[in-house]
C-alpha positions as CSV (number, residue, x, y, z in Angstrom):
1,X,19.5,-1.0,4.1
2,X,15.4,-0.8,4.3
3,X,14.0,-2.6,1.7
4,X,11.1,-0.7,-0.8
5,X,8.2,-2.0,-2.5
6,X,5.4,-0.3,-4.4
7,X,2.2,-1.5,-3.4
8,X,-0.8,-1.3,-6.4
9,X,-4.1,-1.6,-4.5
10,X,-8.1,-1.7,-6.1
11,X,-10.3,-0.3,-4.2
12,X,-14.2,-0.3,-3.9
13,X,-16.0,2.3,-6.2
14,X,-15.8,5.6,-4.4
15,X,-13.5,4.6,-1.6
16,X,-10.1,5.5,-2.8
17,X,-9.4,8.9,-1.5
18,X,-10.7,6.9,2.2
19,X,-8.3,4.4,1.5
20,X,-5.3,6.8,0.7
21,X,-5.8,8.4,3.7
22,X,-5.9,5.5,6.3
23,X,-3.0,4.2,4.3
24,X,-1.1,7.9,5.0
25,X,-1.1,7.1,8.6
26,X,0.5,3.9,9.1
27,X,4.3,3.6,9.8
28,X,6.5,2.8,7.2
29,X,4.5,4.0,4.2
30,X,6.3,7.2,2.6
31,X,3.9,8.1,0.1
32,X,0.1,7.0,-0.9
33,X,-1.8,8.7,-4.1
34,X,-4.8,8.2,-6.3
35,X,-4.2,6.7,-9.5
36,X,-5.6,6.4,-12.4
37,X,-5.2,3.1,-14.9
38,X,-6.1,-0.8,-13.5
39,X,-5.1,0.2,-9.8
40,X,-7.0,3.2,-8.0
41,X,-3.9,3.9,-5.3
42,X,-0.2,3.6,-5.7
43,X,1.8,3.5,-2.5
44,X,5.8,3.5,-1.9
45,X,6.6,1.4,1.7
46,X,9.7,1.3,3.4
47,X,10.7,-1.2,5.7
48,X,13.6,-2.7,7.7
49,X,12.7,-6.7,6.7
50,X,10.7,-8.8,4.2
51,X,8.8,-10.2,7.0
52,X,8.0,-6.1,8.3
53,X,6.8,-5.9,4.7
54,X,4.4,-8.9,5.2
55,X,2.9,-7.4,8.3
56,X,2.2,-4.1,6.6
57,X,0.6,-5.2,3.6
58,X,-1.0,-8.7,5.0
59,X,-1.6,-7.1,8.8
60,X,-2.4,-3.7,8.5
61,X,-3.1,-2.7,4.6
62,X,-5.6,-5.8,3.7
63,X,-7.6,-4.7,6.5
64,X,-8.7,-1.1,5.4
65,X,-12.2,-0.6,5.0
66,X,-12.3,-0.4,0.8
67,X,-9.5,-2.8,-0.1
68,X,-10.0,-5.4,-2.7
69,X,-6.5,-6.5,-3.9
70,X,-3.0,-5.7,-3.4
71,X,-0.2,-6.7,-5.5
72,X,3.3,-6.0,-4.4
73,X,6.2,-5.1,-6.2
74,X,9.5,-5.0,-4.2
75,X,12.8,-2.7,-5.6
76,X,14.9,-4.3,-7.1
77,X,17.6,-1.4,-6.3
């Protein structure tokens, strides 16, 4: 059974609908939208391990260009 998380992310000022679409193309994520509220983008992830979840948002989300902070919030259910 993958495991889901929802993953808040801040942006830079004016960089959000830049980050949303990087974040679009990587495998794994299923859906990546501005938000409004303490986060800029709210993305759903799914993923066959904890440690494929690590690599995505550690490895490949942390790195786009307008990333501050991620915080990670894995399903319960």
């Amino acid at each position: 059974m993958p495991t889901r998380a929802f993953i808040l992310i801040e942006t830079q000022v004016g960089r959000a609908n830049q980050v949303v679409q990087a974040l679009r193309s990587l495998p794994g994520v299923k859906t990546a939208d501005v938000v409004t509220g303490s986060f800029d983008v709210i993305v759903l992830i799914e993923v066959d391990t904890m440690s494929a979840m690590a690599e995505l948002v550690t490895g490949q989300m942390q790195g786009i260009r307008g990333v501050l902070r991620t915080i990670t919030c894995v399903a319960a259910g």
